[in-house]
N, C-alpha and C positions, 0 to 999 in steps of 0.2 A: 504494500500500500504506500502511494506517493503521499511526503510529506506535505499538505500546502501550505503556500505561499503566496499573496497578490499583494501586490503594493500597485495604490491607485495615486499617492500624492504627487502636486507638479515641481517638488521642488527636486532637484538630483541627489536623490537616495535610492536604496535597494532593500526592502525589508530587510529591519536587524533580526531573522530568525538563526539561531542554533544550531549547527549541525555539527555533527562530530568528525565528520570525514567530507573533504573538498570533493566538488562534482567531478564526475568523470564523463560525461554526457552533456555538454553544454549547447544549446540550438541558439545561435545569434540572431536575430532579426532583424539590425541595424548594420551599416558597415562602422561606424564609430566603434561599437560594443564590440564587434569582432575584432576590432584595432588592438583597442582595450587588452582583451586578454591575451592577444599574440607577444604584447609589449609588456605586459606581464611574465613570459613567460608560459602560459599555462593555453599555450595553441593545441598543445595536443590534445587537450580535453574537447576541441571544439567535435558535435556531434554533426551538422552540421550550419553553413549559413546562407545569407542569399546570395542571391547570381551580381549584386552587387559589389562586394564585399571583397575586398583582397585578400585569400587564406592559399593554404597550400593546395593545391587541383585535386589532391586524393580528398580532401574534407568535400562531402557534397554539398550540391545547392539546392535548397527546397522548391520546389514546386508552389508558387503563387507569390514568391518573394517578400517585401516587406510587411504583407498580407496575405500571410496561408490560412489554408482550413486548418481547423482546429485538429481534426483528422489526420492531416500529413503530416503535422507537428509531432501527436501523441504515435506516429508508427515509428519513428524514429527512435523510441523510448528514453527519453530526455530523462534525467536529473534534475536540469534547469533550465529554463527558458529565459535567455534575455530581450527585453521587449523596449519598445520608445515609448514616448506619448502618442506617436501616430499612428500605433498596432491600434485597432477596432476595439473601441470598448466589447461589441460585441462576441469578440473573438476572446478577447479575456477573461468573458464571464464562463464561455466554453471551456479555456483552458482550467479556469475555477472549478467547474462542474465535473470535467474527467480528472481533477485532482493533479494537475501539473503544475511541480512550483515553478511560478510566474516570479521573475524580479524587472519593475518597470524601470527605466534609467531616462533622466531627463539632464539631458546637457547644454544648454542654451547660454553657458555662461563660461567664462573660462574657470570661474570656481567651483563651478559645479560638474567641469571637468575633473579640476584635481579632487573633488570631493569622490566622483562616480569611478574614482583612480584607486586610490584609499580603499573606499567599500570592496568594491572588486577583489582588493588585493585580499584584504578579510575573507570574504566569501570563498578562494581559490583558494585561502591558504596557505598564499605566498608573499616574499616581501615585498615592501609598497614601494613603488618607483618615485625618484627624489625628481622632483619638479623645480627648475628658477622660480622662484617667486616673481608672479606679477607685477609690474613696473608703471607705475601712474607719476610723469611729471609732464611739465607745461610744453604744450607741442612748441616745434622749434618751426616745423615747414608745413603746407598745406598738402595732402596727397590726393589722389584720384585711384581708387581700388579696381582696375576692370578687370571682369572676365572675357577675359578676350579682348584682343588690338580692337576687333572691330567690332566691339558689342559695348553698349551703356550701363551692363548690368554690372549691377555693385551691392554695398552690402551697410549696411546702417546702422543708425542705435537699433540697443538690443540685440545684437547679435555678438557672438564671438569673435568674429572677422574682426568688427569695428573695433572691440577690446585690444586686439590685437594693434592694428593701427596705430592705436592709443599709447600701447606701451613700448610701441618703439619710436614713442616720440614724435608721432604725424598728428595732422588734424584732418580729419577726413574729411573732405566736403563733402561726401554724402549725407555722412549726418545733419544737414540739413534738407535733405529730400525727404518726402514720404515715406514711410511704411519703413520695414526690418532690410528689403531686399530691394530696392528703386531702381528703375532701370532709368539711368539719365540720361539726359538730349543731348544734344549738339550744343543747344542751347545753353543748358547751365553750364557743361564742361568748359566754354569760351568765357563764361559769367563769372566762375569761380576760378577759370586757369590755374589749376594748381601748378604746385613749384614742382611734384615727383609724381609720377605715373607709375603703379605698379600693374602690372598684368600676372593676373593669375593662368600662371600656364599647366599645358597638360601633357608639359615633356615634346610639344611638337615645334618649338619657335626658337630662335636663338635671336639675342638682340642685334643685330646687324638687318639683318630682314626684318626683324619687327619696326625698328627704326625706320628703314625705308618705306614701310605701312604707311607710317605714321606720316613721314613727312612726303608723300606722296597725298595722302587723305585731303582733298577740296576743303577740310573747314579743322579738322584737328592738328594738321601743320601749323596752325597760329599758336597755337598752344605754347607757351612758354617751357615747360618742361618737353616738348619734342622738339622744340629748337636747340635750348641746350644741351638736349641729350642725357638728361636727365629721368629715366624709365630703368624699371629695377623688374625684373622676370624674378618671379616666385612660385615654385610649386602651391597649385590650385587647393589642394590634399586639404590644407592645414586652413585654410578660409570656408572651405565647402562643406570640410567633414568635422566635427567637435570632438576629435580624439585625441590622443599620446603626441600629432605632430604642434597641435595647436597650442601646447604648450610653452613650445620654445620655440614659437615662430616669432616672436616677440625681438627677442634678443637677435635672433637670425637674420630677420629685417633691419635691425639697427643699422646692422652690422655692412649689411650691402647698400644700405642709406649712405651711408658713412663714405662707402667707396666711389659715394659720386664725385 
């Protein structure tokens, strides 16, 4: 008989339950959570995660991905289930009802990173991974976050991303856009000209071409940070995903600010 377990709260915990012996059956449903426990150490326990997800090719991937049946989940025969806030309540309540312990993990924050870091490490019963401490002082320069040379999408208050930013000493002009995730114009980026452009890459750009993008582009050539040459390529991972990279993406960023 499975112990249970559901934890519904939104802040990044993992029910404090008890157990004498670390799982050996772990089913991921996030790619953060599956980060998580690789960078832990404790990948081999993965039973499996989704087709998401960066794990070893022998670890399977579930069937309906960050939203399986409760069914596919429980044939796996899981120990432990790790879940987001954006797993289906209703899928939860299933997992509740065939007695699968559920632990929900909410990481919207870079504390709640290192917090859902910690727990993890408790619950695997292994040692807790040593984190840089977060870094809050007075932006020096204004940046532009983009995914992609040629896309407006960026990332705002309330997010991790922008945390990030923050602590390597930028000021984001997104944060003053709408919403957690704004997709900016032409418009504002000429408005607010930031002084550093970062592009969140996905291992396909190198700055030499991307620069030609740029200063080829009808209306982002004004740009003051593409004129100077001024644009910093950052693996995308650590802005997209709320895991183990997004902790020291902070200091990382400084660090390639610094070598403009």
């Amino acid at each position: 008989m499975r112990r249970l377990a559901v934890c519904f709260s939104g802040l990044a915990c993992l029910v404090c339950t008890a157990h004498s012996v670390p799982p050996a059956r772990i089913v991921s449903l996030a790619p953060n959570l599956t980060a998580m426990v690789i960078e832990l150490g404790a990948g081999e326990s993965l039973a499996a995660v989704t087709p998401f997800c960066t794990a070893p090719e022998n670890v399977p991937r579930i069937r309906g991905g960050m939203q399986p049946e409760a069914e596919t989940v429980l044939a796996l025969e899981p120990d432990l289930v790790l879940a987001s806030p954006i797993t289906p309540a209703p899928t939860l309540r299933q997992f509740h009802d065939l007695g699968i312990r559920t632990e929900v993990v909410a990481t919207g924050s870079l504390a709640e990173i290192r917090a859902a870091m910690d727990r993890l490490a408790a619950v695997c019963q292994v040692t807790p991974r040593q984190a840089p401490p977060v870094r809050k002082e007075r932006p020096s320069k204004s940046a532009a976050l983009l995914f992609g040379a040629d896309t407006g999408y960026s990332a705002g208050c309330g997010t991790h991303a922008h945390e990030i930013l923050e602590s390597a000493g930028l000021r984001n002009i997104a944060a003053e856009a709408s919403g957690p995730w704004p997709q900016l114009s032409e418009e504002f980026l000429l408005a607010a000209d930031p002084e550093i452009i970062i592009v969140a890459d996905y291992g396909k750009s190198n700055k030499e071409q991307l620069l030609e993008f740029l200063r080829d582009h009808p209306l982002r050539k004004h740009l003051a940070a593409v004129r100077a040459g001024r644009v910093v390529i950052f693996p995308a991972q650590a802005f997209s995903i709320p895991g183990p990279a997004a902790l020291e993406a902070g200091d990382k960023l400084r660090a390639e600010v610094e070598k403009l």
